[in-house]
N, C-alpha and C positions, 0 to 999 in steps of 0.2 A: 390543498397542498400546493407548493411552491413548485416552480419548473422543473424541470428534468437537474439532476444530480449532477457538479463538477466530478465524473471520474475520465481520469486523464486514458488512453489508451496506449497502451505501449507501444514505446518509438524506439526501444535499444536493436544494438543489432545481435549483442551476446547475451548468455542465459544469467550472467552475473548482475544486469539489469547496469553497466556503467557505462557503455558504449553510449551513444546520441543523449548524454542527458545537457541540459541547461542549467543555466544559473538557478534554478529554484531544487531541478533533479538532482543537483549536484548539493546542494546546501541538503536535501532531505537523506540522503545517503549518509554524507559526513556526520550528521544528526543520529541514524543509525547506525552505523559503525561507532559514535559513542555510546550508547545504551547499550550496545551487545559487551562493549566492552567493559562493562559493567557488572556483566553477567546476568546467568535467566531471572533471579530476581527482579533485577531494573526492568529488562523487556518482557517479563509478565505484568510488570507493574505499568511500561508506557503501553504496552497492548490495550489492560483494561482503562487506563484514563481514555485512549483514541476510540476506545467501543463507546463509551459512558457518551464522548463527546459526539460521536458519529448519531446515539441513542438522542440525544439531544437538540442537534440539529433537525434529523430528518425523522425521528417520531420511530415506531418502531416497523413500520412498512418498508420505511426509507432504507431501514437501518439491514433490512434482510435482503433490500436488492442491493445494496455498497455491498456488503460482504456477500453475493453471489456472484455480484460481478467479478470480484477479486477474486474468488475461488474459480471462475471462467478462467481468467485471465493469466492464475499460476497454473493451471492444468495445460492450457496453450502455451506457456512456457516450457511446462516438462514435457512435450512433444516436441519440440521444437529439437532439429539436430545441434550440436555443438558445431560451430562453424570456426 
């Protein structure tokens, strides 16, 4: 299997996740706030293509540490106080 996984670690300093982001954070948010506006349709629908593709890329070992990380990572955010 290939090196360790691009997952990014979180750099915001609010729970809204828009605080520190960059040209790329800021383009993948604007990208989200389309789809949601959309409604749950659309973001169940890009959910499953981003699983499908995630399932694709890193096989399905890969595919269960990305989505554990991210499950790490929003539960470090719901502790986190509101500042």
């Amino acid at each position: 299997m290939a090196g360790p996984m691009p997952t990014p670690e979180f750099r915001g300093d609010g729970l809204d996740g828009r605080a520190g982001l960059d040209g790329d954070g800021l383009r993948a948010r604007r990208a989200l706030d389309a789809v949601s506006r959309q409604g749950p349709e659309a973001v169940e629908e890009e959910t499953l293509r981003m699983k499908s593709e995630l399932l694709r890329l890193y096989g399905w070992e890969g595919y269960q540490r990305v989505i554990a990380k991210m499950e790490s990572d929003l539960a470090r955010l719901r502790e986190r106080p509101a500042q």
